[in-house]
C-alpha positions as CSV (number, residue, x, y, z in Angstrom):
1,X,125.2,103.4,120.3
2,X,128.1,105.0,120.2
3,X,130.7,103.5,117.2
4,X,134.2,103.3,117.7
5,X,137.4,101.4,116.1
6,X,139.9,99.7,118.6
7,X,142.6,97.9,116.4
8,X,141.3,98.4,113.0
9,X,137.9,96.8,113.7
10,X,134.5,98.3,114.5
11,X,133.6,98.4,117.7
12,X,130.2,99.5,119.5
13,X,129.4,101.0,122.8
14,X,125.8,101.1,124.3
15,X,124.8,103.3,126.8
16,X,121.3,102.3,128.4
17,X,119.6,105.2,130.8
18,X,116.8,105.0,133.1
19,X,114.8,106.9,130.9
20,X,114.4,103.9,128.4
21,X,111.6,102.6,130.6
22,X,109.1,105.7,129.6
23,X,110.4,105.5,126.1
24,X,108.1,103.9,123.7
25,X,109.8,102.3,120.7
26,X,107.9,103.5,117.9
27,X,107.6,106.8,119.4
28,X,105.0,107.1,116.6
29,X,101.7,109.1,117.3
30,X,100.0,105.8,118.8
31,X,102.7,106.5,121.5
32,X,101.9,110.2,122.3
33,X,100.8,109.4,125.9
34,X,102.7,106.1,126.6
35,X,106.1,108.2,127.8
36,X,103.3,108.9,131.2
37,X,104.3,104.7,132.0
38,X,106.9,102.7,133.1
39,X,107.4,99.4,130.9
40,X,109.1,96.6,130.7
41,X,108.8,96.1,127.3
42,X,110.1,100.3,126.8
43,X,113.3,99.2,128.2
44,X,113.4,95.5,125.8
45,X,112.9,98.0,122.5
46,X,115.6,100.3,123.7
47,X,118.2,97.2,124.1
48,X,116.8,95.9,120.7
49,X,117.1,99.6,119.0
50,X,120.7,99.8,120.5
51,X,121.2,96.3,119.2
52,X,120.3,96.8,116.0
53,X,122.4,100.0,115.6
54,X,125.2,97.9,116.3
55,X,124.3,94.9,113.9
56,X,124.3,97.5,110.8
57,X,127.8,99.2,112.0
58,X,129.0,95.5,111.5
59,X,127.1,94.7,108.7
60,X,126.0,97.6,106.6
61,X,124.8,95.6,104.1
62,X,121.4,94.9,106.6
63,X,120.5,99.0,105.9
64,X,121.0,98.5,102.1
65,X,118.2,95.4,102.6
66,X,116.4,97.7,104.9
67,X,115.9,100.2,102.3
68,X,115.4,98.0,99.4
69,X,112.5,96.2,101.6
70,X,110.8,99.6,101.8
71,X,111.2,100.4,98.6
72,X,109.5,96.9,97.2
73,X,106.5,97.4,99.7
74,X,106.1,100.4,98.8
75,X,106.8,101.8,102.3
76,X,108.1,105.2,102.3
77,X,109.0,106.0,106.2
78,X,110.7,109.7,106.7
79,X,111.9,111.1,109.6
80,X,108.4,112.8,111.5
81,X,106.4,109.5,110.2
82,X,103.4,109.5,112.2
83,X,103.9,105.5,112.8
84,X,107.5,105.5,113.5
85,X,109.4,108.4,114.9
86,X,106.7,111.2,115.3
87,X,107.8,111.8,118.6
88,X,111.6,111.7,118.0
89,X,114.0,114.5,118.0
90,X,115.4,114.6,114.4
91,X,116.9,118.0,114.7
92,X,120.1,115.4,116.6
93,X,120.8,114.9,112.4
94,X,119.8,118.3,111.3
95,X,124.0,118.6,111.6
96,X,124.5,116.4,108.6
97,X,121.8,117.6,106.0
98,X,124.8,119.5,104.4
99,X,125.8,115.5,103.1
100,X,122.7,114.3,101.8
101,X,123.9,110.8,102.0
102,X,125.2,110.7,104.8
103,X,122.3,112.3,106.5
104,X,119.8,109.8,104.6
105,X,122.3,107.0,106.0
106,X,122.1,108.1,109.6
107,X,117.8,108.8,109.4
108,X,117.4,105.7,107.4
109,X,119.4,103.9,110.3
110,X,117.3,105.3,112.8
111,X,114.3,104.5,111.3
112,X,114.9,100.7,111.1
113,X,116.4,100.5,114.8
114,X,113.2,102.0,115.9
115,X,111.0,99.8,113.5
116,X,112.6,96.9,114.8
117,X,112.2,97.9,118.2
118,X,108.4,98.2,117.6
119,X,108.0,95.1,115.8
120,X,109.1,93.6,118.9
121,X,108.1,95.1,122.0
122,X,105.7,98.3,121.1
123,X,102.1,97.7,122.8
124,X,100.2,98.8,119.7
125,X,102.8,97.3,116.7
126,X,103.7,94.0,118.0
127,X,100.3,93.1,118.5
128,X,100.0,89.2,118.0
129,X,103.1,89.2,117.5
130,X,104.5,86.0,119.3
């Protein structure tokens, strides 16, 4: 997703490749081998990820309820988790670790995209799932 502003207001672009069918949404360890296979439901959790980056840049307050939802279960995900984001490339934020909240911001974002994604449409998270 990339954000933009177009008369004052947010605005969001989505780019969708043809790699997003070998990308598994979790890209957790569970996932290590599923990038080997095409999958419908690879391409779904991209469009959901993407769609979910966009719902927090117009409404932030849903990565504030994101974080305070971890924080109750007692859920600490960090970039690396094995379960969500293990097979990742972080080092895209390694730019912004100078602003620590910014760069917790931007992980913290990336992390709920991706769990959402799972949740719906990753073969080993969204089991029974209906």
């Amino acid at each position: 997703m990339r954000p933009g502003w177009s008369d004052g207001q947010p605005t969001s672009e989505i780019w969708i490749d043809s790699d997003a069918w070998r990308a598994p949404p979790a890209a957790g360890l569970l996932d290590f081998f599923d990038p080997l296979f095409r999958r419908p439901e690879y391409f779904q959790g991209i469009i959901a990820h993407e769609l979910t980056h966009a719902a927090v840049r117009f409404h932030p307050g849903l990565l504030d309820l994101w974080i305070e939802a971890q924080e109750a279960a007692g859920v600490d995900l960090e970039p690396g988790d094995w379960r969500v984001g293990l097979l990742y490339v972080w080092s895209y934020y390694d730019e912004f670790q100078d602003d620590p909240a910014l760069y917790e911001e931007l992980t913290e974002g990336e992390l709920f995209a991706m769990t959402i994604a799972a949740l719906m449409y990753d073969p080993w998270l969204s089991q029974g799932i209906d």
